[in-house]
Backbone as a printed PyTorch tensor [residue, N CA C, xyz], in Angstrom:
tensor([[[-34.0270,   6.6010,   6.1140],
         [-35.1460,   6.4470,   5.1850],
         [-34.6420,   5.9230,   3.8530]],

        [[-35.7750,   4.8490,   3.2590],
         [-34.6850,   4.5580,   2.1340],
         [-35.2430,   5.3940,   0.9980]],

        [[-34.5410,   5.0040,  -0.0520],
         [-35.1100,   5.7610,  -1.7590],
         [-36.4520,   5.9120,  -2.1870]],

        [[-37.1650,   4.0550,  -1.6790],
         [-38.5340,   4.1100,  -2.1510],
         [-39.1830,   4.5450,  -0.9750]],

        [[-38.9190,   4.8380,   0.0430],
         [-39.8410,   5.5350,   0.9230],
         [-39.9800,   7.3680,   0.9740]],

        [[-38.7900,   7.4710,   0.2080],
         [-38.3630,   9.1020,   0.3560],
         [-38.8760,   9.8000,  -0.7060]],

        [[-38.6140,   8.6810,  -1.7820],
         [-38.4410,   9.2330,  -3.1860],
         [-39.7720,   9.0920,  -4.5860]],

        [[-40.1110,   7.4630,  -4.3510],
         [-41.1560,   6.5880,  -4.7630],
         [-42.1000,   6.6410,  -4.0930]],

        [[-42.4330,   6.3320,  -2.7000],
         [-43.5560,   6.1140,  -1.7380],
         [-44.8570,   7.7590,  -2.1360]],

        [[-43.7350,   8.8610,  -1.7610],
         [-44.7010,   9.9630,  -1.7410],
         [-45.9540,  10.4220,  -3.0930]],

        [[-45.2370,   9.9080,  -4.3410],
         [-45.6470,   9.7190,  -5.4610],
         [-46.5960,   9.1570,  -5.5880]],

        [[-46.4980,   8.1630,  -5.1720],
         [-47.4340,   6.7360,  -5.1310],
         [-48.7020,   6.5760,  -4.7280]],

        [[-48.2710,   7.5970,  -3.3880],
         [-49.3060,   8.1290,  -2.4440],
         [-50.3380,   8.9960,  -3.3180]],

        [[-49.4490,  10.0790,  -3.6420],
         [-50.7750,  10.8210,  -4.5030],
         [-51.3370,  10.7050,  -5.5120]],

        [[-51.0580,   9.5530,  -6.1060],
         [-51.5360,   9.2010,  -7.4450],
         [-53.2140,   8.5490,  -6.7250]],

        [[-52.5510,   7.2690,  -5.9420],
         [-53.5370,   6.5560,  -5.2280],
         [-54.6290,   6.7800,  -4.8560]],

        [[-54.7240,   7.9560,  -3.7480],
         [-55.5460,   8.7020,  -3.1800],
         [-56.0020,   9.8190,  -3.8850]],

        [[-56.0350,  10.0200,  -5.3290],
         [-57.0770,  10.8010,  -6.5920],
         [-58.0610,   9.9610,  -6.7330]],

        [[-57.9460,   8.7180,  -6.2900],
         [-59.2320,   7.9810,  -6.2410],
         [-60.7100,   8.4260,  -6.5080]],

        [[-61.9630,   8.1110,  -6.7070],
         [-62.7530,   8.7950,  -7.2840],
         [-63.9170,   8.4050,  -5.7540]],

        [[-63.3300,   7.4400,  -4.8780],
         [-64.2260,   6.8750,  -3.7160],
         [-63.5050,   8.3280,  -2.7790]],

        [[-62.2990,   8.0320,  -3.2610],
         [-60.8620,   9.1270,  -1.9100],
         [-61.8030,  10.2260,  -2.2540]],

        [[-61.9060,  10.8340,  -3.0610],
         [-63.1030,  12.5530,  -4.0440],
         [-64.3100,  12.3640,  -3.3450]],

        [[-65.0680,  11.1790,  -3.4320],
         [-66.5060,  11.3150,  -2.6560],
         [-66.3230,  11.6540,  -0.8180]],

        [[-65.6160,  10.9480,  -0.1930],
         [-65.5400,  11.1820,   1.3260],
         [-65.0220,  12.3230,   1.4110]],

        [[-63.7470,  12.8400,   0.7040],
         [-63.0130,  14.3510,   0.7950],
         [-64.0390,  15.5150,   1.1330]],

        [[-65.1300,  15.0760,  -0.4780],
         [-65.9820,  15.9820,  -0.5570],
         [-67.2750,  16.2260,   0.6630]],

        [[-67.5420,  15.4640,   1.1370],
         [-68.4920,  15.1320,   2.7420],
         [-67.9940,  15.8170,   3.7080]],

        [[-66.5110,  15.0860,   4.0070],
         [-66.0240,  15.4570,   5.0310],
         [-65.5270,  16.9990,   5.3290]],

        [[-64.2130,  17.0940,   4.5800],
         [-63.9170,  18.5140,   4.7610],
         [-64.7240,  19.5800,   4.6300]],

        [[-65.6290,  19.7150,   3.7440],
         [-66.0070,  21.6200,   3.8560],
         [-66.8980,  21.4890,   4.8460]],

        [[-67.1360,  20.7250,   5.6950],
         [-67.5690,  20.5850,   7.5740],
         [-66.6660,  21.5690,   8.4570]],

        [[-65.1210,  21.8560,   7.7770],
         [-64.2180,  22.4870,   8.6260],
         [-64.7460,  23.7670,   8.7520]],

        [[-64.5110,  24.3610,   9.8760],
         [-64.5210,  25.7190,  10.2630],
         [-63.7120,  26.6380,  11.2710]],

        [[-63.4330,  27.7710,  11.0210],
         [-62.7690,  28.6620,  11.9790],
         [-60.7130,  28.1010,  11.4540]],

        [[-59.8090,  28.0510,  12.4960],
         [-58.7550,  27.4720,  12.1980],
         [-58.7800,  25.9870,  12.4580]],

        [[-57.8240,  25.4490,  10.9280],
         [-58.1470,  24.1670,  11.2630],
         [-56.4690,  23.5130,  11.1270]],

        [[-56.3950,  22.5140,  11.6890],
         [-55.4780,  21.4870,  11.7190],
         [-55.4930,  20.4820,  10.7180]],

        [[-54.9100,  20.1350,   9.5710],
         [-55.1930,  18.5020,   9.0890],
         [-54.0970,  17.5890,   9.3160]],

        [[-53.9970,  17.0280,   9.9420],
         [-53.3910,  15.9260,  10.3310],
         [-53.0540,  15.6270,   9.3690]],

        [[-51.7070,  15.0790,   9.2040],
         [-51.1640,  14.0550,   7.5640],
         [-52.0480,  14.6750,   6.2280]],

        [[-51.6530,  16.0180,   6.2220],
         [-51.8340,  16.9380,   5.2890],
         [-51.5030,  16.1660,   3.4320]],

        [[-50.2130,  15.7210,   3.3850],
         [-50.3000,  14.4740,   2.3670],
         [-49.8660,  15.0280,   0.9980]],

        [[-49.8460,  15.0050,   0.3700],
         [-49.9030,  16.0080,  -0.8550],
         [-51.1570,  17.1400,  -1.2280]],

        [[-51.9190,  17.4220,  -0.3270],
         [-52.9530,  18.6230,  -0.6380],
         [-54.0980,  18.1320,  -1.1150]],

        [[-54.3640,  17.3130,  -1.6430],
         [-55.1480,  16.8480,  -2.5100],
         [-56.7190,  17.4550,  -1.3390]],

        [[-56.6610,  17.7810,   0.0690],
         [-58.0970,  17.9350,   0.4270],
         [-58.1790,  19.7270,   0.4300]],

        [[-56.8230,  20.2790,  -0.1530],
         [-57.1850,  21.5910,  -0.0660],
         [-58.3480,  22.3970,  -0.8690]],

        [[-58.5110,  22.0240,  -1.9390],
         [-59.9270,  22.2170,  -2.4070],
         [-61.1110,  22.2690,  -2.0490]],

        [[-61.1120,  21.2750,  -1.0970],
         [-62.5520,  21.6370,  -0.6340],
         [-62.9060,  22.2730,   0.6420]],

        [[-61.8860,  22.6280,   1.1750],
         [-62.4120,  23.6400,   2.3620],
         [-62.7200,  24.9170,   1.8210]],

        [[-63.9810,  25.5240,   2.9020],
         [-64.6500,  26.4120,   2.4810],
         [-64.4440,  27.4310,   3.1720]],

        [[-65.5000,  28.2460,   2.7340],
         [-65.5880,  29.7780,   3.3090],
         [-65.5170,  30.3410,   4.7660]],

        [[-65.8280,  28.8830,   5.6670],
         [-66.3570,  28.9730,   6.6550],
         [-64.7390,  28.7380,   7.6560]],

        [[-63.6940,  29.0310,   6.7470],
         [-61.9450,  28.5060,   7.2200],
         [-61.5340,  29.4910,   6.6740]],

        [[-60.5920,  29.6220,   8.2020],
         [-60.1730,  31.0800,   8.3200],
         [-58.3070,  30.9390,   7.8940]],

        [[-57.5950,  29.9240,   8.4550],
         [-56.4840,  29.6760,   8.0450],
         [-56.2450,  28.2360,   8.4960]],

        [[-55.4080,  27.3250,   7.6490],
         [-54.9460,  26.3610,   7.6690],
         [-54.1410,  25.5720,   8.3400]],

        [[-53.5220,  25.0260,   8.9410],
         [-52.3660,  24.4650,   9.3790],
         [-52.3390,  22.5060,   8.6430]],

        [[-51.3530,  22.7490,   7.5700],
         [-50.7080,  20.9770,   7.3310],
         [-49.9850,  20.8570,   8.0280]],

        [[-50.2510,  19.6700,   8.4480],
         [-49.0820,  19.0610,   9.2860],
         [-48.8540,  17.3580,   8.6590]],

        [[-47.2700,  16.9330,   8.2160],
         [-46.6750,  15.8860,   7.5580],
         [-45.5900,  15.5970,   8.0550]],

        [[-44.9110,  14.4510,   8.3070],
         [-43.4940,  14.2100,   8.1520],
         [-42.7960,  14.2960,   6.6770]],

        [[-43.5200,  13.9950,   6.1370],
         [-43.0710,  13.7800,   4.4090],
         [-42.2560,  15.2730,   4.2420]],

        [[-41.4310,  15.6690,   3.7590],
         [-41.1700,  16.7280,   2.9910],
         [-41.2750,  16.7040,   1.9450]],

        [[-41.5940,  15.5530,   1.1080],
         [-41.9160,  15.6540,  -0.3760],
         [-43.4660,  15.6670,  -0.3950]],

        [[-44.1010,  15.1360,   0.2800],
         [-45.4900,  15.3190,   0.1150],
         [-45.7860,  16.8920,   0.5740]],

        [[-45.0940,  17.2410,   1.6450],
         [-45.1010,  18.6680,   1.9200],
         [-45.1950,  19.2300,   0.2340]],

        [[-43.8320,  19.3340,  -0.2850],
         [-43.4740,  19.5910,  -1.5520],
         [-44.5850,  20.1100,  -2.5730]],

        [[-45.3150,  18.6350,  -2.7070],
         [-46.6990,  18.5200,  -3.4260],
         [-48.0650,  19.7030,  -2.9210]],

        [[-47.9000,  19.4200,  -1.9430],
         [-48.9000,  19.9050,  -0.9190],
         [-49.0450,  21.8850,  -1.2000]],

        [[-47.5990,  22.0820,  -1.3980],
         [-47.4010,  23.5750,  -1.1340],
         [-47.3810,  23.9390,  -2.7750]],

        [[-47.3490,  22.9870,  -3.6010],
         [-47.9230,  23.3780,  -5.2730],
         [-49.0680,  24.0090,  -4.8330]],

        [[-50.2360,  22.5900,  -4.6360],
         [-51.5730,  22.5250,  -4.7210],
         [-52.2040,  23.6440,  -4.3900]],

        [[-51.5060,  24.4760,  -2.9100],
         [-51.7930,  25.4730,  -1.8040],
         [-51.9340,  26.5490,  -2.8110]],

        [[-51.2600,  26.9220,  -3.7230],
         [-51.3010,  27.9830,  -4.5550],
         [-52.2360,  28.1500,  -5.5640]],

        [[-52.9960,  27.2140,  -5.3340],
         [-54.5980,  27.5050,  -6.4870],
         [-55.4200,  27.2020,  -5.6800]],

        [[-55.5010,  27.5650,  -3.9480],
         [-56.5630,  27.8590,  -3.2420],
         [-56.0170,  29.4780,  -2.4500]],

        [[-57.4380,  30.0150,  -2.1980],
         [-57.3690,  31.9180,  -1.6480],
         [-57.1800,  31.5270,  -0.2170]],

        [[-57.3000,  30.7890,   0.1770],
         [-57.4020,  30.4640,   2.0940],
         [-55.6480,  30.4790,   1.9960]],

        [[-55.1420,  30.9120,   3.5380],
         [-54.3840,  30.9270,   4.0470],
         [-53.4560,  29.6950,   4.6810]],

        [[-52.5260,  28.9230,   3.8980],
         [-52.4710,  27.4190,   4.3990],
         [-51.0020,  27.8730,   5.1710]],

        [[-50.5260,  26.9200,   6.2890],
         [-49.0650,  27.1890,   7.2480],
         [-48.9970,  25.3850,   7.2850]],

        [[-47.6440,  24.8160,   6.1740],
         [-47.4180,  24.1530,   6.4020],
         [-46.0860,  23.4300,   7.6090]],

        [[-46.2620,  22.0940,   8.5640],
         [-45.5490,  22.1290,   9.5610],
         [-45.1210,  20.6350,   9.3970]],

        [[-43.3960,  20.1750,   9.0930],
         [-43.0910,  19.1850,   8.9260],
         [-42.8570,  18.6690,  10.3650]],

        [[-44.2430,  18.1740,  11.0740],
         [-43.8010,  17.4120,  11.7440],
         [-44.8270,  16.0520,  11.9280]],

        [[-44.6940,  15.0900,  12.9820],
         [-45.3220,  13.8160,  13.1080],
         [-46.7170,  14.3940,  13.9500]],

        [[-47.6630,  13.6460,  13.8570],
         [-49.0260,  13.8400,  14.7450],
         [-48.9160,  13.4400,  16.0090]],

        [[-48.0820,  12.7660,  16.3460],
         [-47.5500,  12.6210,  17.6900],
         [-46.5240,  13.9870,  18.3610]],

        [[-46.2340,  14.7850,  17.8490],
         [-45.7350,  16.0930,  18.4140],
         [-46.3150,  17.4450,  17.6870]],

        [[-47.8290,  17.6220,  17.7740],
         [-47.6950,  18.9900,  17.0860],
         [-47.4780,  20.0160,  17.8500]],

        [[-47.0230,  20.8350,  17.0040],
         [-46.5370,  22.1210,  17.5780],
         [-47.2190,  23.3920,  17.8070]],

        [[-48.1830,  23.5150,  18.0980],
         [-49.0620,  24.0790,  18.0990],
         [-49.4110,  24.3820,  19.6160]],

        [[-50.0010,  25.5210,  20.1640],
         [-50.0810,  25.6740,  21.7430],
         [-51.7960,  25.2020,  21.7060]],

        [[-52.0400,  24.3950,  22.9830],
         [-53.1940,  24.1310,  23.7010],
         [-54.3030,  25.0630,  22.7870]],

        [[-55.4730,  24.5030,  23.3210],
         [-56.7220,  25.6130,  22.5250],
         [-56.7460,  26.1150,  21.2780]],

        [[-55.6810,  26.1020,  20.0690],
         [-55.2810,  26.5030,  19.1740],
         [-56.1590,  26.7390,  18.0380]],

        [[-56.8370,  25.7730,  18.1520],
         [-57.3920,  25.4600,  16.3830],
         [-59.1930,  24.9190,  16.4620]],

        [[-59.7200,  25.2850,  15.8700],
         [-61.2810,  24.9910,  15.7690],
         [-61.8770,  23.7550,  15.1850]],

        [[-60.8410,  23.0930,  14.3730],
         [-61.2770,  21.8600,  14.3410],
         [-60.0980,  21.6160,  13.3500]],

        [[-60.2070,  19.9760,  13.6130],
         [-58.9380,  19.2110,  12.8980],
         [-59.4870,  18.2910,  12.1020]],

        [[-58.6000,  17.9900,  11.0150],
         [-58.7960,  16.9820,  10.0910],
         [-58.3530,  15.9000,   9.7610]],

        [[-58.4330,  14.5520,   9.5950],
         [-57.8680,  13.4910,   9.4480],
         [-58.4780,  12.6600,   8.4810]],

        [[-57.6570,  12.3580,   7.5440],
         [-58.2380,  11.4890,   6.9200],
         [-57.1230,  10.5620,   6.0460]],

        [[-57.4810,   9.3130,   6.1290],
         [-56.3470,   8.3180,   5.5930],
         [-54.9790,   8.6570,   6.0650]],

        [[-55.1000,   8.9290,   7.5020],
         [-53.6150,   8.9950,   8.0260],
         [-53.8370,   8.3720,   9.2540]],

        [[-54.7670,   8.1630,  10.5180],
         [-54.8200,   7.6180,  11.4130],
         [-53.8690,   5.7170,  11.2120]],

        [[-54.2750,   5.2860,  10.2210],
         [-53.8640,   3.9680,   9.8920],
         [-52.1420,   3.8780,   9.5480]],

        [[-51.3830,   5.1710,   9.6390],
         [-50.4560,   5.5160,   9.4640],
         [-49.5560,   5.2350,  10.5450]],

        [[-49.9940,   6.4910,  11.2850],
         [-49.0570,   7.3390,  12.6820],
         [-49.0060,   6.4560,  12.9440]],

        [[-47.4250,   5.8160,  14.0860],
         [-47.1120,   4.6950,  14.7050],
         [-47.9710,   4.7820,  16.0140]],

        [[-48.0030,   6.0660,  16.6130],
         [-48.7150,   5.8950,  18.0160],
         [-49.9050,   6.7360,  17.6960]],

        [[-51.1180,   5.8620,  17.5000],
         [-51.9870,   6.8630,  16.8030],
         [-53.1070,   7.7970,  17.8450]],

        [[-53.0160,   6.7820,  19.1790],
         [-53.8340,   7.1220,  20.2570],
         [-53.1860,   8.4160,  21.1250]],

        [[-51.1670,   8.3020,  20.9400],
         [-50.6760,   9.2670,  21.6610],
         [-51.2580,  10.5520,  20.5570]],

        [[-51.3270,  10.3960,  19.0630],
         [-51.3810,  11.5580,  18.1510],
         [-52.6950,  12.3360,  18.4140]],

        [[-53.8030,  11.6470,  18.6340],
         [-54.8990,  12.0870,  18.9220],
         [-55.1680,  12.5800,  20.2780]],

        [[-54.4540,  11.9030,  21.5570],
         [-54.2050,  12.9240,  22.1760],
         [-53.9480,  14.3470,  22.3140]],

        [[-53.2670,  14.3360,  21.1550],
         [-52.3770,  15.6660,  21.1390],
         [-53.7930,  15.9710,  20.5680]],

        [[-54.5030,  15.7610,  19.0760],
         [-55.2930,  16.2550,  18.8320],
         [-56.1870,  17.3950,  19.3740]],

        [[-56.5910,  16.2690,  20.3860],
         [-57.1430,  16.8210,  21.5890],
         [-57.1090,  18.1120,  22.9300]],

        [[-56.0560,  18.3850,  22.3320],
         [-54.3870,  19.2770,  23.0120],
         [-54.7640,  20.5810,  22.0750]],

        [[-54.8940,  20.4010,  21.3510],
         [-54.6740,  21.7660,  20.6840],
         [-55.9960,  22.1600,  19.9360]],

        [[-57.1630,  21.3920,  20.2440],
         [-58.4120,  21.6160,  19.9390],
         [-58.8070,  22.7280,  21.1680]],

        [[-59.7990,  23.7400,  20.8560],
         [-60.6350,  24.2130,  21.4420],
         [-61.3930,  23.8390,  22.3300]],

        [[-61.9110,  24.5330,  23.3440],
         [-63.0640,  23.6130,  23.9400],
         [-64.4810,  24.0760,  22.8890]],

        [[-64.9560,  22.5310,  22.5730],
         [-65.9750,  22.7640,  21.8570],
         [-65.2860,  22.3440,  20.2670]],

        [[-64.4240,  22.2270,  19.8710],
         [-63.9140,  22.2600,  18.8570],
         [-64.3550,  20.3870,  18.2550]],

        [[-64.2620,  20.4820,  16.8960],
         [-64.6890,  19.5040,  16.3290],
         [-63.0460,  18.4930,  15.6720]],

        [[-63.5130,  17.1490,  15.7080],
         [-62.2640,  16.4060,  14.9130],
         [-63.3550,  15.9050,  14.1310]],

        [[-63.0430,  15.8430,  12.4360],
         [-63.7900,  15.8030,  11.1110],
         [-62.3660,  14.3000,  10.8780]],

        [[-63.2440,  12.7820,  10.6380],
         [-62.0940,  12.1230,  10.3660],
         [-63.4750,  11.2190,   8.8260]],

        [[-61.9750,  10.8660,   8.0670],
         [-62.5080,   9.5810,   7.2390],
         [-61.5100,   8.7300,   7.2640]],

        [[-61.3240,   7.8200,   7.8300],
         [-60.1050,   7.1180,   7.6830],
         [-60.7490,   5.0160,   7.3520]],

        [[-59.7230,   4.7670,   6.8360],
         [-60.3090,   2.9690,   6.6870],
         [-59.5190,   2.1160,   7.8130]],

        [[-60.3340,   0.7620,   8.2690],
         [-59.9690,   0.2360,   9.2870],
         [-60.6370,  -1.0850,   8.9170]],

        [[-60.3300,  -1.3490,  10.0640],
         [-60.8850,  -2.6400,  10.8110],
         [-62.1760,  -3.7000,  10.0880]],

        [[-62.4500,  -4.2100,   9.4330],
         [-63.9840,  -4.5610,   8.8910],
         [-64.6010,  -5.3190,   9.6860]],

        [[-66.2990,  -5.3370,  10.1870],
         [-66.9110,  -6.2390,  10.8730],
         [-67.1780,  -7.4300,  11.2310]],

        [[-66.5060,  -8.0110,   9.6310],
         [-66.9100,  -9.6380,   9.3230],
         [-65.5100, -10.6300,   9.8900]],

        [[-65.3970, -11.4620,  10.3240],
         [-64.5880, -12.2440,  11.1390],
         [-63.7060, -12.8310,   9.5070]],

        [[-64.1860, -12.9940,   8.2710],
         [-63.6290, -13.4100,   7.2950],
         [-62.7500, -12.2450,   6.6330]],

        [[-63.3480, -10.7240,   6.2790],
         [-62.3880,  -9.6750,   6.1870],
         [-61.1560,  -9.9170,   7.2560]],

        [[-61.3940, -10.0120,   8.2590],
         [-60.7010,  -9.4040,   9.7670],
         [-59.0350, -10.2650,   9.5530]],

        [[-59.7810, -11.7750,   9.0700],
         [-58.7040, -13.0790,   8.6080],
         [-57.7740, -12.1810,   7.6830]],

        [[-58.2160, -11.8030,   6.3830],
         [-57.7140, -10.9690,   5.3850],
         [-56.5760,  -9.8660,   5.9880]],

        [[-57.4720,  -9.0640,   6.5830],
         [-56.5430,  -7.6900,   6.9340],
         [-55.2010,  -8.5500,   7.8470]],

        [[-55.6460,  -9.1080,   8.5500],
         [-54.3560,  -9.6570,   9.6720],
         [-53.5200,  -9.8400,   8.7780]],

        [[-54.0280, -10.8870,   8.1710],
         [-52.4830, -11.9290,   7.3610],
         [-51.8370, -10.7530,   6.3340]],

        [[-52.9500,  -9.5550,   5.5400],
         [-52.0450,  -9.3180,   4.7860],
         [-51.0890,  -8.0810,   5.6340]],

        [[-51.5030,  -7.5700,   6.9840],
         [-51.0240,  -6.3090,   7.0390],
         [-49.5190,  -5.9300,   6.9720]],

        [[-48.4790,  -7.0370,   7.9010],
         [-47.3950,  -6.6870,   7.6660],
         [-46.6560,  -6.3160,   6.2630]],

        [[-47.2290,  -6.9190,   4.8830],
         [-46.6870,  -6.8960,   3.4360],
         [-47.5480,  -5.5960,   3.6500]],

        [[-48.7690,  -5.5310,   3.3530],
         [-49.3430,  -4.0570,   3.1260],
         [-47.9520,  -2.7920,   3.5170]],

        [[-48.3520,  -3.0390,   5.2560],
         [-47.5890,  -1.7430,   5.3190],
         [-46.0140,  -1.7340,   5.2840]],

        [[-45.4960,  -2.7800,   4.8660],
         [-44.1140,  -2.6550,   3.7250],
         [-44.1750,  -1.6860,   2.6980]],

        [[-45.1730,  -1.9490,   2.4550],
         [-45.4970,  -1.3070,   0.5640],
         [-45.8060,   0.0490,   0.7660]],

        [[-46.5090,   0.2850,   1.8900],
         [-47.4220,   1.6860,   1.6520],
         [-46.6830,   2.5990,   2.8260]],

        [[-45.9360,   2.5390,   3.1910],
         [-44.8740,   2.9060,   4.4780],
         [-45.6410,   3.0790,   5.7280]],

        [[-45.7140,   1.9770,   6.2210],
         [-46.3910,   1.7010,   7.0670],
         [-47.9190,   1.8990,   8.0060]],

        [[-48.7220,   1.9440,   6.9010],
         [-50.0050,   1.8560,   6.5140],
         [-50.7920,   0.5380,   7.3210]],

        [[-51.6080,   0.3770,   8.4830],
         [-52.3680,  -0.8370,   8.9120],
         [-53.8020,  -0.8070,   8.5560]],

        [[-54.3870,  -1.9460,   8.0530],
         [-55.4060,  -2.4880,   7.7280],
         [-56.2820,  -2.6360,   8.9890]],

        [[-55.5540,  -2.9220,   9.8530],
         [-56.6650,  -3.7350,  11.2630],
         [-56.3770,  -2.8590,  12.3330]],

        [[-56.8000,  -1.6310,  12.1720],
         [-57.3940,  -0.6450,  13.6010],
         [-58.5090,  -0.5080,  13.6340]],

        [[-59.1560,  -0.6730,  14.7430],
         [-60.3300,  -0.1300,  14.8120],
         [-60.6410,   1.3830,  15.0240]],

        [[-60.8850,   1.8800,  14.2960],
         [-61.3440,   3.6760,  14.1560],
         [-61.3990,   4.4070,  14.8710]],

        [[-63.1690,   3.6810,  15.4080],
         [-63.9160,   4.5470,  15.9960],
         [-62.9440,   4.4690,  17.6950]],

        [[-62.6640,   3.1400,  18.2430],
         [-62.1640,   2.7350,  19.1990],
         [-60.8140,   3.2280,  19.3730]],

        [[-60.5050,   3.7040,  18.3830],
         [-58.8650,   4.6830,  18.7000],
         [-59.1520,   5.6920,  18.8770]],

        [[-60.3940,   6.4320,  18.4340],
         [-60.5870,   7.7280,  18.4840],
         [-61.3560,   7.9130,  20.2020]],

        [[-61.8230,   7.2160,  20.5720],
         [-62.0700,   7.4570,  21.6840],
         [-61.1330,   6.6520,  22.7740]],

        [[-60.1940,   6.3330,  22.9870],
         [-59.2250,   6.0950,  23.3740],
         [-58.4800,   7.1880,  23.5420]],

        [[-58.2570,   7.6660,  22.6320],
         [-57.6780,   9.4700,  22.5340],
         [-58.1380,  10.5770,  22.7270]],

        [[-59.6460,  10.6640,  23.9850],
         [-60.3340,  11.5500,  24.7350],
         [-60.9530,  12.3830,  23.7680]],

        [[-61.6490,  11.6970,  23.2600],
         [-62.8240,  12.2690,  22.1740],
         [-64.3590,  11.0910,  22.7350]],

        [[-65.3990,  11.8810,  22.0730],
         [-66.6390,  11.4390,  21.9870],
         [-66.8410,  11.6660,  20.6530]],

        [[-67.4040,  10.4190,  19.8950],
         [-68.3610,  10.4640,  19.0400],
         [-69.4230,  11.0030,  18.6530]],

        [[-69.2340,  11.8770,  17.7450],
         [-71.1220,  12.5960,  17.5540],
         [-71.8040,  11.8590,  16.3100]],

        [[-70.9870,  11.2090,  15.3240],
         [-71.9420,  10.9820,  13.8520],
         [-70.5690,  10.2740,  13.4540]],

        [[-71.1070,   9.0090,  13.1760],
         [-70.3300,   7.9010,  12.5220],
         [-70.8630,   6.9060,  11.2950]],

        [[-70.4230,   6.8890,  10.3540],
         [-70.9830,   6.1940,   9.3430],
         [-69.5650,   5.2850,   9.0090]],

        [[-70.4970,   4.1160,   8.9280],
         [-69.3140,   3.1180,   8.0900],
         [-69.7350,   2.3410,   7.0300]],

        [[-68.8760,   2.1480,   6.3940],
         [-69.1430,   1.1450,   5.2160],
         [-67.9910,   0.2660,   4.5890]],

        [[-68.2850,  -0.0510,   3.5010],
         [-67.1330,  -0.3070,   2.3670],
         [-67.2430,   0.4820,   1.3380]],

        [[-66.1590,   0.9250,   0.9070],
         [-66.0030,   1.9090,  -0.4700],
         [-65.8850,   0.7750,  -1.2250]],

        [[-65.8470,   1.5740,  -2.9910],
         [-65.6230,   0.2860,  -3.6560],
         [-64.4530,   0.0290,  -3.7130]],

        [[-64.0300,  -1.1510,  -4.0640],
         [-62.5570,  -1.7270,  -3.9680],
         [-62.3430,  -3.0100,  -3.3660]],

        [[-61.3040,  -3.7080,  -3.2030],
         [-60.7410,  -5.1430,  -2.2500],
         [-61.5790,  -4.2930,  -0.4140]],

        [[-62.3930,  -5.8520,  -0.4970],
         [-63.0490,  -5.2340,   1.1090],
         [-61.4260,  -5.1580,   2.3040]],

        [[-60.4920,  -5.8140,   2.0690],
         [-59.5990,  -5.5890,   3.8080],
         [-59.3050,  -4.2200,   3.4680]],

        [[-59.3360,  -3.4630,   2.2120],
         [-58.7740,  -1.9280,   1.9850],
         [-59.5400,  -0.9340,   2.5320]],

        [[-60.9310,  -1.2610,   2.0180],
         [-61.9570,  -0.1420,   1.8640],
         [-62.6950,  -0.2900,   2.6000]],

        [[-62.8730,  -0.2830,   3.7000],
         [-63.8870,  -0.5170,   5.0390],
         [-63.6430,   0.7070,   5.8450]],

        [[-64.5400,   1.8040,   5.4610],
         [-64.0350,   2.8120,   6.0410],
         [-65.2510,   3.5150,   7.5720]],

        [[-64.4530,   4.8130,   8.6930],
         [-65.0590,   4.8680,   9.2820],
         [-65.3740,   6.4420,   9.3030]],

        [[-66.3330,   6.8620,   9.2640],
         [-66.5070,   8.4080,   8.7240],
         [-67.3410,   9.4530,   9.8280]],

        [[-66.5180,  10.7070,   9.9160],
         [-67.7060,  11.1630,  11.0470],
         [-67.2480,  12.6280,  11.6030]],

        [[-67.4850,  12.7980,  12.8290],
         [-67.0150,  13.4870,  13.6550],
         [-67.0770,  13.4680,  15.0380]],

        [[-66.4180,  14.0700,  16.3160],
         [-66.4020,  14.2940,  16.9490],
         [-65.6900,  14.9670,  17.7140]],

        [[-65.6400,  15.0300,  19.0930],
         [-65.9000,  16.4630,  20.3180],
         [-64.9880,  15.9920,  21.8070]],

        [[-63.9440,  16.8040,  21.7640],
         [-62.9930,  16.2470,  22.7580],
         [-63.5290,  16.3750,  24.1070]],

        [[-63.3590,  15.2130,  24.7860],
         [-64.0360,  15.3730,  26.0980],
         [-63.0980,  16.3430,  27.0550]],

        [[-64.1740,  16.7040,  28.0440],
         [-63.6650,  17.7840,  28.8770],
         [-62.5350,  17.0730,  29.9880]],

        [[-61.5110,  17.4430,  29.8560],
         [-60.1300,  17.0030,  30.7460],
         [-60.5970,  16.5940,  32.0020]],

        [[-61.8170,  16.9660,  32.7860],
         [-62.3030,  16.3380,  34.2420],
         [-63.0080,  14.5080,  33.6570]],

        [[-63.3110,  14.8200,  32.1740],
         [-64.7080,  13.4920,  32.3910],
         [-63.3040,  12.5360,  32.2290]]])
């Protein structure tokens, strides 16, 4: 790993994502969580605030140890119970049935194998259990789409390996989930950035 990915990158990250668009979806999405929850690419904390009453204990999960770092400040000016776990979303550690719903947000565009990660998702969800995601992707218009391509390889240089051009919703069900409530748009900002896909859904049953 080099300096600016170890040292610079994690920083960068949380400055970024204080965003005031990053605050509006946070605020939607998460206090939806309930029972034990999972957040995927936990990040520097920044969504611990808004989970609610209705969350019983936490689990972060990061590769970062410095965002961990950040993360386990933040943890200490919320009363909920947080268990942070340095590992990738492609191996959590967590046993089958585990957790009542998981969280993702601005990390799907991350994980290298994002369909094996959500698998797992899927793995350690409940039956019945909910995945709560906001993540940005893919945009509709064939002129964005030009944009995201050409710029993604420099993008995810910069942002440690961050892609512009996934499609969301289509990874998430790829990774044995169903869709219940999806909203998309553009946040404000450069459209190949901010084209985001927002929602939830319900892991399908291992026979369908």
């Amino acid at each position: 790993m080099s300096f600016y990915d170890k040292w610079i990158l994690p920083r960068l990250v949380d400055i970024a994502m204080r965003n005031k668009e990053a605050t509006r979806y946070r605020s939607q999405i998460v206090p939806q969580a309930r029972g034990t929850v999972l957040e995927i690419g936990v990040g520097s904390g920044l969504n611990l605030p808004f989970y609610g009453a209705g969350v019983e204990h936490i689990y972060g999960l990061d590769p970062s140890e410095e965002l961990l770092k950040m993360a386990m400040e933040k943890a200490r000016g919320v009363t909920l119970p947080v268990e942070f776990l340095a590992h990738s979303g492609e191996e959590i550690p967590l046993d089958d049935g585990s957790v009542d719903t998981v969280v993702t947000t601005w990390t799907l565009c991350t994980i290298p194998d994002p369909v094996r990660a959500l698998k797992e998702m899927r793995r350690v969800l409940k039956r019945g259990g909910t995945l709560l995601f906001a993540e940005h992707g893919l945009a509709p218009e064939a002129r964005v789409q030009g944009w995201q391509q050409r710029l993604n390889p420099l993008w995810g240089s910069i942002t440690g390996g961050c892609n512009l051009n996934r499609k969301m919703d289509a990874l998430i069900e790829a990774g044995g989930f169903r869709i219940g409530t999806l909203e998309t748009e553009y946040a404000k900002g450069l459209r190949p950035m901010s084209y985001i896909y927002a929602g939830r859904a319900q892991p399908l049953d291992p026979a369908a």
